[in-house]
NUDRENMI-934786 format. One line per field, with one value per residue: residue in three letters; x negated, y, z of N, C-alpha, C in turn. Coordinates in Angstrom, 3 decimals, decimal comma. Layout:
BEGIN
res	ALA|... $
npx	X|... $
npy	Y|... $
npz	Z|... $
capx	X|... $
capy	Y|... $
capz	Z|... $
cpx	X|... $
cpy	Y|... $
cpz	Z|... $
END
This chain:
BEGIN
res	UNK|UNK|UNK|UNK|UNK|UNK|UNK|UNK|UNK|UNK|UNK|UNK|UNK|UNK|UNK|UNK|UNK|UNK|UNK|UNK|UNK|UNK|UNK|UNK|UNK|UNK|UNK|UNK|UNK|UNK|UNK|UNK|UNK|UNK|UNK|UNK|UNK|UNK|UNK|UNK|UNK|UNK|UNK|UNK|UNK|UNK|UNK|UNK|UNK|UNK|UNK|UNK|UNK|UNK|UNK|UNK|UNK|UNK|UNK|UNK|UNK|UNK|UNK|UNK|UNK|UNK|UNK|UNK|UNK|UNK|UNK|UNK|UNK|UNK|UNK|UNK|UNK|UNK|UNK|UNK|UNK|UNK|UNK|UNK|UNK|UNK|UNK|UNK|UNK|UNK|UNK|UNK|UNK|UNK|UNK|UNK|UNK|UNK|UNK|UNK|UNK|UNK|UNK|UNK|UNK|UNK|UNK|UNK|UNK|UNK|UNK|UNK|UNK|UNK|UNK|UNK|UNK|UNK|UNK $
npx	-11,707|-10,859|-8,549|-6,951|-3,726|-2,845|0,647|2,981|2,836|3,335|5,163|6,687|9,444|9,621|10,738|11,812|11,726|9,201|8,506|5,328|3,498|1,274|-0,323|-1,570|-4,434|-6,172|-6,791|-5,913|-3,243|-1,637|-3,327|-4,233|-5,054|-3,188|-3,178|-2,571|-4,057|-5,035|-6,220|-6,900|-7,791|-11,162|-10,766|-11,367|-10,694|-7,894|-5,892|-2,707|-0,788|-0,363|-0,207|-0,434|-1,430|-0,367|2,121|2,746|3,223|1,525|1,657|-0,124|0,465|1,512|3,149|4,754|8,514|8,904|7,573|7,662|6,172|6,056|6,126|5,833|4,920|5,379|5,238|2,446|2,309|2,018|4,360|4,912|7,182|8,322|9,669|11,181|9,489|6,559|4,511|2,406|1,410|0,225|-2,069|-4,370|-3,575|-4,364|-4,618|-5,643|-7,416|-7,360|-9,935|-10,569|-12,566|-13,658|-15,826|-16,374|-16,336|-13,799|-13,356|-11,281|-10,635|-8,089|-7,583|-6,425|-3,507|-2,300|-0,317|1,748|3,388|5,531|6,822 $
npy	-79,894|-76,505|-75,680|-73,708|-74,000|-73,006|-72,528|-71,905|-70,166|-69,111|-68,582|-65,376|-63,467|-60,090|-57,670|-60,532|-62,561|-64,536|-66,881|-67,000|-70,272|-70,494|-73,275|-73,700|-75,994|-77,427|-75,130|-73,167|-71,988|-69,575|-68,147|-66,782|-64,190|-63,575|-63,231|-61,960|-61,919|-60,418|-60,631|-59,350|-60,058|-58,857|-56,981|-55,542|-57,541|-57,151|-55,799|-57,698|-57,762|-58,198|-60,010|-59,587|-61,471|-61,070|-60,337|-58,093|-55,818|-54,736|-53,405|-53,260|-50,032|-50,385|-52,362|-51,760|-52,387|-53,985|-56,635|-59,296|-60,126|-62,995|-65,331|-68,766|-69,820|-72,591|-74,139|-73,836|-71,985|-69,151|-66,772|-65,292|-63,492|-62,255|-59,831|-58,040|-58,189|-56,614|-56,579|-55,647|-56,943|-59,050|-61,837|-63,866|-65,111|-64,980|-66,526|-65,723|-66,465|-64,912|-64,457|-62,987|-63,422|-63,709|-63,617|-64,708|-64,766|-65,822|-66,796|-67,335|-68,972|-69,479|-71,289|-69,655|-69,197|-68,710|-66,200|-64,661|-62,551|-61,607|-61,229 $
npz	-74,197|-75,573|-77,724|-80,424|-81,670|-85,108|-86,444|-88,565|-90,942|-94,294|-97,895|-98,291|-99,436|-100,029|-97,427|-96,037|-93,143|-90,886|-88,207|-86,225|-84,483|-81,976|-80,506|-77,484|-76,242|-73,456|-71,924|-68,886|-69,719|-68,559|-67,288|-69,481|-71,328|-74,163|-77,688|-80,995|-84,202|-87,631|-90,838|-93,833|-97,287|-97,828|-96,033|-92,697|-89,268|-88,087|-84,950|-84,033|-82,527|-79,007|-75,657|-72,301|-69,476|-67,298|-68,823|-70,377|-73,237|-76,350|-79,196|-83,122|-84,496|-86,960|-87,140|-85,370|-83,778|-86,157|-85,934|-83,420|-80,167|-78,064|-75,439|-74,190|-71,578|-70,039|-72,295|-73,246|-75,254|-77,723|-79,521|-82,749|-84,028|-87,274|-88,928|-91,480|-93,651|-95,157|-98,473|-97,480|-95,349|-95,646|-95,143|-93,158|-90,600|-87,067|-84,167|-80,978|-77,502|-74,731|-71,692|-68,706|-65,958|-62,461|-63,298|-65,260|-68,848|-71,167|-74,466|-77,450|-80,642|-82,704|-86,094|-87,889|-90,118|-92,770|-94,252|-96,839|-98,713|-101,296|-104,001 $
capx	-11,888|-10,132|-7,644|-5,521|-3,463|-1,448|1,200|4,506|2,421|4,321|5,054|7,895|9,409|9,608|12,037|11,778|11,382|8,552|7,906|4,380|3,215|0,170|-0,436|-2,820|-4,543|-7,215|-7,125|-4,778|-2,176|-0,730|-4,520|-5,513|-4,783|-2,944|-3,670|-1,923|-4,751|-4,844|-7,252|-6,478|-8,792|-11,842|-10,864|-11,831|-9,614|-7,197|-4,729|-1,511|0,245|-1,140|0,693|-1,558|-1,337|1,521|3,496|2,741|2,976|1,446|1,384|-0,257|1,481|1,661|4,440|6,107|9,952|9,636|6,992|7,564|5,542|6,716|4,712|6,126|3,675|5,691|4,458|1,538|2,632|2,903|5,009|4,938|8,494|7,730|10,395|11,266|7,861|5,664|3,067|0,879|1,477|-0,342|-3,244|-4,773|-3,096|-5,287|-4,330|-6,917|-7,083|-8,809|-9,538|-11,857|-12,054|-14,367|-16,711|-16,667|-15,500|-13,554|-12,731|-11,220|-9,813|-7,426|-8,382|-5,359|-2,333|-1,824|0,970|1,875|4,498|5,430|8,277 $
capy	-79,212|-75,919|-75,856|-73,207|-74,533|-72,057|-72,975|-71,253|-69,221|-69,164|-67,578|-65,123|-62,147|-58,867|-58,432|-61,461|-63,193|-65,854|-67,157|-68,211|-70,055|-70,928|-73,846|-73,887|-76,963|-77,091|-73,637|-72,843|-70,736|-68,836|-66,846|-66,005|-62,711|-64,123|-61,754|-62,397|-60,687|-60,841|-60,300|-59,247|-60,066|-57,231|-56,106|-56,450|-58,077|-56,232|-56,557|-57,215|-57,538|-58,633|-60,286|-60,325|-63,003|-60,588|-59,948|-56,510|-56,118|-54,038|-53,475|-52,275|-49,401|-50,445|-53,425|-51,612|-52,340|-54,849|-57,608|-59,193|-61,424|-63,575|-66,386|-69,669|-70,338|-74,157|-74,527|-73,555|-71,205|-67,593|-66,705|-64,022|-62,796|-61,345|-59,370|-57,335|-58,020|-56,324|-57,039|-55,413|-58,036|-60,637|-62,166|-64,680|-64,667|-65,964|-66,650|-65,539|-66,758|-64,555|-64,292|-62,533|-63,645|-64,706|-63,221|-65,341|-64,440|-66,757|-66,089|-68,443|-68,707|-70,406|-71,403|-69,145|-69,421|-67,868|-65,022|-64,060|-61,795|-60,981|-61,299 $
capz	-75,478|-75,940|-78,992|-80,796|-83,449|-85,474|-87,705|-89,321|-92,437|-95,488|-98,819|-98,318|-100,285|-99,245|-96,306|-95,221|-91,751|-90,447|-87,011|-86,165|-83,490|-81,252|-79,710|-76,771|-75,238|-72,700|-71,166|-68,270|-70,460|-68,055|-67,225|-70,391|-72,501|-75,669|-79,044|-82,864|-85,372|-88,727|-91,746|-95,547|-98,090|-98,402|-94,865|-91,500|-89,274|-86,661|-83,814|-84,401|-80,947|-77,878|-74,591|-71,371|-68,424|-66,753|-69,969|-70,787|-74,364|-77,190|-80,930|-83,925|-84,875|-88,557|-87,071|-84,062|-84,439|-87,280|-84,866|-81,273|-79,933|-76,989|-75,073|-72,897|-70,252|-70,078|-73,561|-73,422|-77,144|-77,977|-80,883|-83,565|-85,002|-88,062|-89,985|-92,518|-93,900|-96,101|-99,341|-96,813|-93,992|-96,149|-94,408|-92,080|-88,967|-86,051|-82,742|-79,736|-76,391|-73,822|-70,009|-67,810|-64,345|-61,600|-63,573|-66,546|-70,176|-71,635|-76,027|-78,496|-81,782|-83,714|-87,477|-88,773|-90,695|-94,211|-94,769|-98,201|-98,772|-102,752|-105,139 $
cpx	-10,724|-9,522|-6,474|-4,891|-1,783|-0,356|2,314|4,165|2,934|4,273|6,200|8,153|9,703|10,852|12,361|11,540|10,245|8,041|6,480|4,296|2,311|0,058|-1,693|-2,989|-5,981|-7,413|-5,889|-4,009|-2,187|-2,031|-5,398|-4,107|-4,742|-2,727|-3,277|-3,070|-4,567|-6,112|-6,687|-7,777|-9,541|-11,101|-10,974|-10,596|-9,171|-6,410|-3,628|-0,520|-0,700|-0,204|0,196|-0,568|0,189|2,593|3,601|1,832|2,215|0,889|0,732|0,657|2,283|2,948|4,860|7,391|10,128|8,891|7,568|6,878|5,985|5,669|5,668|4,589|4,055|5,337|3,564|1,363|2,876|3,412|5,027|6,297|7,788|8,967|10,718|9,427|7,513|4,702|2,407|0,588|0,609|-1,445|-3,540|-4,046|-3,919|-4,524|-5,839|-6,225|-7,999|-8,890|-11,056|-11,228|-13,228|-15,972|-17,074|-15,694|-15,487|-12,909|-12,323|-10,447|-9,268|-8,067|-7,591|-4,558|-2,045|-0,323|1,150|3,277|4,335|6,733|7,397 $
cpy	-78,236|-76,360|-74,820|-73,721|-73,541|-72,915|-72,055|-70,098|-70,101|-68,345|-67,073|-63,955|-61,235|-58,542|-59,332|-61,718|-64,754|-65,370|-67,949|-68,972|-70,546|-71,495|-74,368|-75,489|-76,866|-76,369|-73,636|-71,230|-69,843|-67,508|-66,409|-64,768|-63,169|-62,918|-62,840|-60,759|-60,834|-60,059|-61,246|-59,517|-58,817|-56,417|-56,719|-56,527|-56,879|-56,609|-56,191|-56,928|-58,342|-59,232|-60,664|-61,499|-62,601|-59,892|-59,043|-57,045|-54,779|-54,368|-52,977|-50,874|-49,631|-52,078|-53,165|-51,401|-53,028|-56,602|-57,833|-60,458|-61,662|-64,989|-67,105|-70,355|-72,096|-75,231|-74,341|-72,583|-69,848|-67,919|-65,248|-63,822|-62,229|-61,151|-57,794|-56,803|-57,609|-56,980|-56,839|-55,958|-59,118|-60,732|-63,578|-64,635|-65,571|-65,895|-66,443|-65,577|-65,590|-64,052|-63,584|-62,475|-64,270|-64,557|-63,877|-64,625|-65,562|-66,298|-67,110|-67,949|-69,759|-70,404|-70,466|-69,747|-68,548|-67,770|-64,710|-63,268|-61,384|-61,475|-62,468 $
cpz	-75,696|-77,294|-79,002|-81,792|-83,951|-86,456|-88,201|-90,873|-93,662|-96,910|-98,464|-99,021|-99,265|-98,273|-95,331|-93,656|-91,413|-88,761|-87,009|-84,687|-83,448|-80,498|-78,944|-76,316|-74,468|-71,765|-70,293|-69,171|-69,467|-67,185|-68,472|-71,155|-73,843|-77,169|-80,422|-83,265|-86,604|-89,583|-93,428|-96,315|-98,401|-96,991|-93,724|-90,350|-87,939|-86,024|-83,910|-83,359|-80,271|-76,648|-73,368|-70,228|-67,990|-67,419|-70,607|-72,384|-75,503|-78,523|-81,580|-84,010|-86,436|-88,669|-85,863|-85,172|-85,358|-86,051|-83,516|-81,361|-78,513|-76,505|-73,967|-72,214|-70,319|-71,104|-74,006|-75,156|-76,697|-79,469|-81,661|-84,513|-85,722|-88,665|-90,631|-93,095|-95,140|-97,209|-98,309|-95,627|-94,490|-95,382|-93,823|-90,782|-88,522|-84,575|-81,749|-78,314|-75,338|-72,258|-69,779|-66,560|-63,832|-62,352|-65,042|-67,755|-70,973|-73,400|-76,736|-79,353|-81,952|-85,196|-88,534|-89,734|-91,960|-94,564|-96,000|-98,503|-100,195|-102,833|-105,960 $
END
């Protein structure tokens, strides 16, 4: 039985710093294409950083330079730095797992983690 399980969502004020993370079980970590998305209330959801199998990373543009996301293969976890965060960071964060190989497509989610950023 695959399994993502997010956790580190918080209330924080503006500025602030939260780490999330994602913990895989089931899936060989170290071949899938790990993805942090997120979704605001009344919008549809988008990608916030991405980290494939061989490390290569990319961002929204709307959190290059404040986001990093990082991933231990030994822990089967990626992680989402978040700082100097925004009202407009609030959301869902989800964790996605995803591989293509051998001809199969493999997709999963996590159940997400709620962000709130205010004063």
């Amino acid at each position: 039985q695959v399994q993502l399980v997010e956790s580190g969502g918080d209330l924080v004020q503006p500025g602030g710093s939260l780490r999330l993370s994602c913990a895989a079980s089931g899936i060989i970590f170290s071949f899938y294409n790990m993805g942090w998305y997120r979704q605001a209330p009344g919008k549809q959801r988008e990608l916030v950083a991405r980290i494939d199998s061989g490390g290569s990373i990319n961002y929204a543009d709307s959190v290059k330079g404040r986001f990093t996301i990082s991933r231990d293969n030994a822990k089967n976890t990626v992680y989402l730095q978040m700082n100097s965060l925004k009202p407009e960071d609030t959301a869902v964060y989800s964790c996605n797992a995803f591989m293509r190989r051998w001809g199969l497509v493999n997709d999963y989610w996590g159940q997400g983690t709620q962000v709130t950023v205010s004063s």
